[in-house]
Structures are given as C-alpha cells and as structure tokens.
N, C-alpha and C positions, 0 to 999 in steps of 0.2 A: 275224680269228679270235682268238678266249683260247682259250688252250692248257688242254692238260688239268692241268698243271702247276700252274694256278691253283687249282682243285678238290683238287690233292694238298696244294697248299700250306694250303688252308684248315684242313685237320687238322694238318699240321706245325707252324703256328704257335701252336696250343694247346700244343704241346710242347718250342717253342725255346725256348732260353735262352741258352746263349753264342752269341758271333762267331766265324766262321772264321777271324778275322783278316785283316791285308793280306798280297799279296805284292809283292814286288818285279819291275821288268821294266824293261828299256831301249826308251823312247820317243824318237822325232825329229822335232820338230816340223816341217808342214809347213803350207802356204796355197793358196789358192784364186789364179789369176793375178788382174791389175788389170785392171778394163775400161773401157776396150773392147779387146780381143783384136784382133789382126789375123787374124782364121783367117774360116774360110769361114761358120760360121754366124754371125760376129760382124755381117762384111756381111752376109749374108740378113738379118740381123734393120735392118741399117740398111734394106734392102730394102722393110723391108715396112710400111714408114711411120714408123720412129720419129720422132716430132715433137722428139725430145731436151728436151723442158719435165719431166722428170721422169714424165711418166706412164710406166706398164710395157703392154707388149702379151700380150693374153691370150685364150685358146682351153678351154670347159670341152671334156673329153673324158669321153662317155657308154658309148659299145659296148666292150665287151672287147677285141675285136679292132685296133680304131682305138687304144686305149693300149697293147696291144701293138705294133702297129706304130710305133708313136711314139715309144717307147724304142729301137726295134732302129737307128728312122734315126737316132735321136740319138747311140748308139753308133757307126754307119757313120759319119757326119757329122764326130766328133772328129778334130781336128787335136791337142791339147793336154793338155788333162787331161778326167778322166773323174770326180767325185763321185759314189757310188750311196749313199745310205741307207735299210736294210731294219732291219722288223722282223721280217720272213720270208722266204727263200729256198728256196724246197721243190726238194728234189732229184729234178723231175719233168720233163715234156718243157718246159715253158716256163722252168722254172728254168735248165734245160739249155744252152735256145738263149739265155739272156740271158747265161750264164756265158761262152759261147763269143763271143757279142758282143763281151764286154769281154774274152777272148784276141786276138781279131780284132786289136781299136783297140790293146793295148799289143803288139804284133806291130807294127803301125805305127811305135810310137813314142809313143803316148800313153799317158800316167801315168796308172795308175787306182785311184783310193782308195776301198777297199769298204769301209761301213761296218757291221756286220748286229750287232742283237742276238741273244745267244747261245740262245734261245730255241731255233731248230730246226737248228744247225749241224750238233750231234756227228754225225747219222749220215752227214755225206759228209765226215770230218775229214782221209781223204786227200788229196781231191779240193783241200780249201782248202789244204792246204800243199804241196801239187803248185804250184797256182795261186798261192801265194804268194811263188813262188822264184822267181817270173821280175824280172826286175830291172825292169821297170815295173808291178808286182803291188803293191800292198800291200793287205792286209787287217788288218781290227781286228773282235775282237768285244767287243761295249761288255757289262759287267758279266758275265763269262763265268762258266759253270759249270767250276770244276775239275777236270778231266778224270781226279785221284786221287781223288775222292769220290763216292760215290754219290748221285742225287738225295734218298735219304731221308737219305742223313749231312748233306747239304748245307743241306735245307729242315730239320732238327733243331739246325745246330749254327750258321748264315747265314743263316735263314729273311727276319730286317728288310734284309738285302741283295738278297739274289737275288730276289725279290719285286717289285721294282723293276724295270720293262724297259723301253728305246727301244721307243715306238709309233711314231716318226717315218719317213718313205716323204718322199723327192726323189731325184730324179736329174737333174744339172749337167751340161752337157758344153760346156768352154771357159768357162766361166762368162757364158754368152752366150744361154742354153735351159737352162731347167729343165721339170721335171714336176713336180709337187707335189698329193698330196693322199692318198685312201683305201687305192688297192692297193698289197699286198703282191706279191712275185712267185712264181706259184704259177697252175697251171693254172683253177683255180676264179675267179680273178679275171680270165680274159681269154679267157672263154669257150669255155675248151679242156677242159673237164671232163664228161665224158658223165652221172655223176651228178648234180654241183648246180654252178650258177652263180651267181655273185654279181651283184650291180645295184651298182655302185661309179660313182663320180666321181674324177675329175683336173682340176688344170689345166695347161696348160702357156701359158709365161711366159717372156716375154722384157722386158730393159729393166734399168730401177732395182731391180726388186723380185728378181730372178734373182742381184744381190750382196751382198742381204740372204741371200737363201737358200745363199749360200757362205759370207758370212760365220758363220754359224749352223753350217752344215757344220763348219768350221776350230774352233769352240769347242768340237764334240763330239769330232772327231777330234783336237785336241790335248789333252784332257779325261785325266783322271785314271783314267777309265771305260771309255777304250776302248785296250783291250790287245793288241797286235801277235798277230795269228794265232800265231806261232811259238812263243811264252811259252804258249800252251794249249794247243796241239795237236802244238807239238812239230815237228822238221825231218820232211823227205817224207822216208819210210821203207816201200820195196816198191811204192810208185808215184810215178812221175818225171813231172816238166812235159810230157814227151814223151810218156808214155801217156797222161797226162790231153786232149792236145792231140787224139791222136788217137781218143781216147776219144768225145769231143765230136764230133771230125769224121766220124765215121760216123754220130754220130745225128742230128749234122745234113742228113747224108747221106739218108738213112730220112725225117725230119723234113720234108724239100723236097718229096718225092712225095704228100703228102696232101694234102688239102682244105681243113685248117684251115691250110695254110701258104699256100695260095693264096688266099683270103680275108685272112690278114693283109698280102698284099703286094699285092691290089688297093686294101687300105685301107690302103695305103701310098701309092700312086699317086694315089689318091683326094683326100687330107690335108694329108701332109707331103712333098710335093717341094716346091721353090723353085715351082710356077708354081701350086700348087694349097692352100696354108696363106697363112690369113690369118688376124689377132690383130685385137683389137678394141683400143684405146689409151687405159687407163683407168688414175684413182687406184689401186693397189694397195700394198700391203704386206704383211710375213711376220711373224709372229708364233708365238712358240714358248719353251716349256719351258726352262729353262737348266739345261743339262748336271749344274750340282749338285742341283737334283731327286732324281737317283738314290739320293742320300746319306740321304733321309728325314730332312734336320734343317732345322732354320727359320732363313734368313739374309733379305740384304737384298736377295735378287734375286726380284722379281717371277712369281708362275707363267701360265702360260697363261689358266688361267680367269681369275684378277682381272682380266689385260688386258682376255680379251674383257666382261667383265660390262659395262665404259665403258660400252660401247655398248646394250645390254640396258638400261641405267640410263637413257639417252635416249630408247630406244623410244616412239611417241605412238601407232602405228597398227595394226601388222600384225606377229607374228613369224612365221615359217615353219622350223620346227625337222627334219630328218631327220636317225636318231641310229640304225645298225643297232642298240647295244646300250643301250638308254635304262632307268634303274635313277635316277628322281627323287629316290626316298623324300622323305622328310617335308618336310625345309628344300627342295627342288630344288620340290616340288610346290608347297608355301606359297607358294613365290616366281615360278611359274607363275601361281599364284592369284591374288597382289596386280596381278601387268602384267594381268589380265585383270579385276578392279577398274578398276583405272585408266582402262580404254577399248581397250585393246591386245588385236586378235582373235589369240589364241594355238593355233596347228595344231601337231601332234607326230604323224611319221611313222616307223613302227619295224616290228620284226620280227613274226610272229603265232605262237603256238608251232611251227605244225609247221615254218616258214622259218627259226628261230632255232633258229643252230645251239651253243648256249649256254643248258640248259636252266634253270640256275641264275638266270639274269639275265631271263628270259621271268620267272620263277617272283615275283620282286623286282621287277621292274615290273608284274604283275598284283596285285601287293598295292596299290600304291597306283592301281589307275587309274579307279575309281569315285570315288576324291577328285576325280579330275583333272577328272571327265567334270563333277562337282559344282559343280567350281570354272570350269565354261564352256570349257574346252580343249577343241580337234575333238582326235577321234584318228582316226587312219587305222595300220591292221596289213596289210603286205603277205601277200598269199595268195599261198600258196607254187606255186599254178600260174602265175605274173603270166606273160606276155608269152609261154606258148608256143603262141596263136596266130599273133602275127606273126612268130615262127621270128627272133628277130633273130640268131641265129647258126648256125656248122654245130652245135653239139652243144644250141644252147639249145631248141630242141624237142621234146628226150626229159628234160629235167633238170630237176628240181627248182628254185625259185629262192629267193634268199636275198638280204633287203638287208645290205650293207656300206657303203653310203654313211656320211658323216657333213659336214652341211654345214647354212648357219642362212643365214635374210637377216630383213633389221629394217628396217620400214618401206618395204619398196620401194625400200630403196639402197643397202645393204651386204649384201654374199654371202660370207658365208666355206666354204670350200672346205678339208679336209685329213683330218688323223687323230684328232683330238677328239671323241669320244663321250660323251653325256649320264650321263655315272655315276663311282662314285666313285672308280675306277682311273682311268680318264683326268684327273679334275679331281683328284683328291693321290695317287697313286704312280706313273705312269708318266709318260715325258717324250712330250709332242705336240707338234705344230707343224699349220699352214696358210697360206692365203694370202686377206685377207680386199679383195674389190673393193669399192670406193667409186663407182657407178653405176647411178646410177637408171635409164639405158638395158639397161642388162647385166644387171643385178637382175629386173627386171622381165621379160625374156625368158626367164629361169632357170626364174621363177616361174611362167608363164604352162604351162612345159613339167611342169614340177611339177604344178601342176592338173590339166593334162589327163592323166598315168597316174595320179592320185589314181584314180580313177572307175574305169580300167579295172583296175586290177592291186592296189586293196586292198583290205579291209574296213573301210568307216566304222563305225566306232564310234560308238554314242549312248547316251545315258539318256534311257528311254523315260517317260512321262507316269506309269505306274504303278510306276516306280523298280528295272525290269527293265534291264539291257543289253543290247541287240541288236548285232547285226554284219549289215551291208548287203552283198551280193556285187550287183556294175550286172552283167550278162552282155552280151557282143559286141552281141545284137539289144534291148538296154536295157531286157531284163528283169529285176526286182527282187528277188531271194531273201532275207531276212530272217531269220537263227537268234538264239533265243535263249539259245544257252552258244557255247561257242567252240569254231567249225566245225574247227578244226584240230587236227592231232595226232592217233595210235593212244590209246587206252586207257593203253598203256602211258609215254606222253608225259604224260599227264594226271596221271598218280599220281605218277611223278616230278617235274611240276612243283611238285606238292601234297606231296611230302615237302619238296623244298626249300625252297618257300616261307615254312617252318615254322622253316628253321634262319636263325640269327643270324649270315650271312655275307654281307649286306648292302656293308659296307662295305670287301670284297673285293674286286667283281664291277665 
C-alpha cells in the first residue's frame, strides 16, 4: 500500500526547503547468529533435504491464510532470535496476533528485533514502548517521524528525508527460515479483511540464501536510519509491558473462537509442521537496497534495480512482469519496447482502476499504456471481482480484490519474488529487497500458475485493428465480454484518475 502521506508529500515538496536536521540517539550494535544454529528449525531444515552444495530451499506461498500461518509457526518455532522487517504493521487483529506472537517467543527467551518503517507506527506508540521494555524486545523505527513535529512542519521543513521509506518485508527466525517477499502485516494481506483482499506472494527459505537475508537484516538494523523505539516515542508512560500483555491476551482470547482463526491453523497443519512442508532445492539469492538509499545521495553502492537489470540485459525470450503498482513512464516503457524488438515476448500484469488502491499511480500508468500495447507488450489489469467465485478464503468472497504482488521471471529460469514494484518510488527512493530463484523447474511451474488466473481473474488488454483499446473479461462458462473504455471504477474514480493524470507527480509515485 502508499500511504496517503505520499500524496501529502507531493504538495509539501513544492514547498520545502530546509532540513530538520539530525538528531542524536544511542545505538548498540547487534547480529544475526552464525549458521547453522543448533535449534530446532536449524534441523528441520537439515531435515528436509538440504544437499549442503550451496543451494537454498524454497516454498512460494500464495493464500493469505497459508502466509499467515507461516509467520505464526515461525514465531512458535523460535528458539533464538527472531528478525521481523516491516514496512507496515496495522494496529488490527492480524497485526495484533503477530505482535503477541513475538511477546510469546521473547517470554521464551527469544531475542526479537523488530524492524518497522515509521510510516504507520504513531497511532499505537504506547503499545511499542510497552513492547519495548521487555528486555528481549527491541524495536527500531528506520527514518522516524518526530514525534515534536507535525506531519506538515515535517514534510515543509524534512520533506528530501522523510520521503524516503523501508519497503522491505522478511521475517528470520534462528537464521534458519525466513519469509521474504510482498506482505506487509495487516489484515488485507492475509485475507482477514471483510472489504478488500489483497493477491500477494511470499517466499519462504531455508539454506544459504536465509544468511543473506540476515545479513541484510544486520546492515539496516545497525544503519544510521533505524532508531531505537525509545528515542521516538519515548519510555512507556500509562501503559505498562503488563497491560500491553494482557491486552493482547484477551484478544487473542476472542481471536481463537472465529473462523478465520481456524482456517489459519488448518493451514498450519496443512504447510508447515515438520511432516507436512516441503522446499524445493534451488540456486537462490537475495537481493536488496542498501540502507544508505535512505540518504538520497549518490555513492558507490549499488541499488536494487541496476542489480536486477543484469539480468533483463540477458533476456533472449520471455519476460513475465507482475507489479501491483506499475508507473513505466517514458524511459521504463522505451525499455519495454526495445526487449520486445529484440524478440523477447513482454507481459505486465497490474492493478485495473477500481482494484488499485492508489488512484494516482492507476492515473500514471494509463498514460503510457497505448505506448506499451504499440510497442507489442500483453497487458493483463486484474478485475477487481478476481477469485470471488472460488471463495479462496473465509472473507475473500464478499471483498473486493486487489493485486499487491510484485515479482518478474526471464526466460523461463529466474523468478524474482519481494517488494520491488515497477515505478519510480521503488527504483530511486525507497529501499527494496527480494529473493530472486535461478530454475528453470521452479520458474516454469510459477509461470504455468500465472497463466492460468491470467484468463480467469483479469482484463487483457489489447489494441484493436482500428486503434481502439478494448478490455476482455473470459467469464467461468468462457464466455467473452469485450468493452471498449475501462470497465472499472464509479464515475467518480474516473475523474479523479483524469485530474491526476494531468499532474506532474510522476516521479513520486
């Protein structure tokens, strides 16, 4: 999700001019243990075939439910230490039970280092300094808002700072299992949201590629950018560890007699116990953002996109692009164009107005997508009813849907998986990360599952012979509906796109 923040920001930064300057805070550096761990999931993962040649073992996870559950066992599961990094944590029932998860494990005795951009803390800042007194708590929030300034003193007088945020989403436990890819945590991503659901991906990872993802961890969290809870929000004042605890425990109390909680712990049982998760054992590697990104100034460390481009530059065949918020403009679409020159058939799958919850960025990607269709690009726009005939959850059949995915494969043999979105917030102001596989087994089965919701759950896109666009809905019995404007969105969606489309905040978005 982009905050609304962004849109506020767009007018503040017509306006800034000075910096807020820095402040000062006492940090302690800490690490990620070495592996192999002795702890329980270290075995499970020897368990489950590691051939120890360097490959990593890996599982995409699709259903909401299923990557909810998969965080909660991994939380259950720690012996050791616990790495979370969020660029959202919503103070909702899922945020709820993930919070209490991680009181669970450091009740245990497991060390837990949360790392969240400060994007959606303030309104639960008791709750974090409750949770941060416990003496295996620590939190940081990486590039915080100052808790003496208002967001418009802040985006007026800090705008080139704060503007800047962790996009990044993993979660480590023992450095043995990670999670790594789109969700945030927050009901809408794990199909707990009676309005709208999101369509996201994860992977989860064991092996070599799981101490990349720690190591990566360890660079943000000793980072100049992420500042000890306490420095922002200040010691717990009128709510204690002890309320917060039990605070938690009554709703997780409440939380256990539902239906969405039985469904998350069937697909728990389902998944991830030792007798029922398996990984596939494949080249992987992580890839991500370096922490001084945040800074907005040009040094010698490499960003996320020039990495991925490598690969994009090799392309001979096939790309297969999924980008909830895709905003090409001119150089992204040119360069679209030229791989599809070349011989490379190029698909981009993305949000359709009424699904895209980011009216700004639908508005900036409808600007260029008759180039795109010009230049031989399939496009496929998810229709915002996708999937509520097969009910894939308890709330996804009254809700609205919404893709969040972000994930690419090239030629049939690399799949990258995370938080990297085709636009130009993710490729130069925020920091990303993912985990990109090297198989053309794996690849290819990805792919195969891609195709087939293409048909049922979006509108293809085309240009038609007499230089009209149409949009294709397949229906269940493979009937063909064909419009020609874009079936999506009220009246009032439409005009808003069309105001914005008009403003020069492109390369905000």
């Amino acid at each position: 999700m982009k905050p609304l923040f962004v849109a506020i920001g767009l007018a503040l930064s017509l306006l800034a001019g000075c910096s807020g300057g820095d402040r000062s805070f006492e940090q302690t550096p800490s690490y990620a243990p070495d592996q192999p761990t002795n702890t329980k999931l270290a075995r499970a993962v020897r368990s489950l075939g590691d051939p120890g040649d360097g490959r990593s073992g890996v599982r995409l996870i699709g259903n909401g439910e299923e990557a909810f559950a998969s965080r909660l066992a991994l939380a259950a599961a720690a012996e050791k230490t616990i790495d979370a990094q969020y660029y959202l944590l919503h103070n909702d029932l899922t945020g709820q039970i993930f919070a209490w998860s991680l009181l669970e494990a450091a009740d245990r005795g497991v060390r837990v280092r949360l790392l969240l951009d400060d994007m959606d803390t303030e309104g639960y800042d008791a709750a974090t300094a409750a949770l941060d007194a416990h003496e295996n708590i620590e939190i940081r929030l990486f590039n915080p808002f100052w808790r003496d300034q208002s967001l418009l003193t802040a985006g007026l007088t800090d705008f080139k700072r704060i503007n800047r945020r962790m996009h990044n989403k993993s979660m480590t436990a023992d450095n043995a299992i990670t999670i790594v890819g789109g969700r945030n945590i927050g009901d809408e991503y794990f199909l707990a949201k009676r309005e709208m659901n999101y369509s996201d991906l994860d992977v989860l990872a064991a092996g070599p590629v799981v101490d990349e993802v720690s190591k990566n961890f360890d660079d943000y969290w000793n980072s100049k950018f992420a500042v000890p809870a306490s420095a922002v929000v200040g010691e717990p004042e009128g709510f204690t560890l002890t309320e917060a605890r039990e605070r938690l425990k009554a709703i997780m109390g409440d939380a256990r007699e539902t239906e969405y909680a039985t469904v998350v712990r069937k697909a728990a049982e389902e998944n991830f116990t030792q007798s029922t998760l398996s990984l596939n054992w494949v080249p992987a590697r992580m890839y991500s953002d370096p922490p001084s990104k945040a800074a907005g100034e040009d040094n010698d460390e490499e960003i996320l996109a020039s990495q991925l481009a490598r690969y994009f530059a090799g392309a001979t065949s096939k790309v297969e692009i999924i980008s909830a918020y895709f905003v090409p403009r001119k150089r992204g679409t040119a360069w679209l164009q030229e791989l599809e020159a070349q011989g490379v058939e190029v698909s981009v799958v993305t949000n359709s107005l009424a699904s895209n919850d980011v009216k700004p960025v639908y508005a900036h990607y409808a600007k260029d997508r008759r180039a795109l269709l010009e230049g031989g690009i399939e496009l496929y726009e998810l229709r915002p009813d996708a999937d509520r005939e097969q009910r894939r959850g308890v709330n996804w059949g009254q809700s609205q849907s919404g893709l969040h995915t972000k994930a690419f494969t090239i030629d049939g043999r690399y799949l990258f998986v995370g938080s990297f979105n085709w636009d130009p917030r993710s490729v130069n102001i925020n920091t990303e990360m993912g985990i990109l596989i090297d198989s053309a087994e794996f690849t290819a089965s990805a792919s195969k599952a891609l195709r087939e919701v293409l048909e049922a759950e979006t509108f293809a896109v085309r240009l038609e012979e007499d230089d009209r666009i149409s949009w294709t809905q397949t229906d269940p019995d493979g009937t063909r509906r064909i419009y020609y404007y874009e079936p999506t969105g009220s009246p009032w969606d439409h005009f808003v796109a069309k105001f914005y489309r008009i403003l020069p905040i492109g390369s905000q978005l």
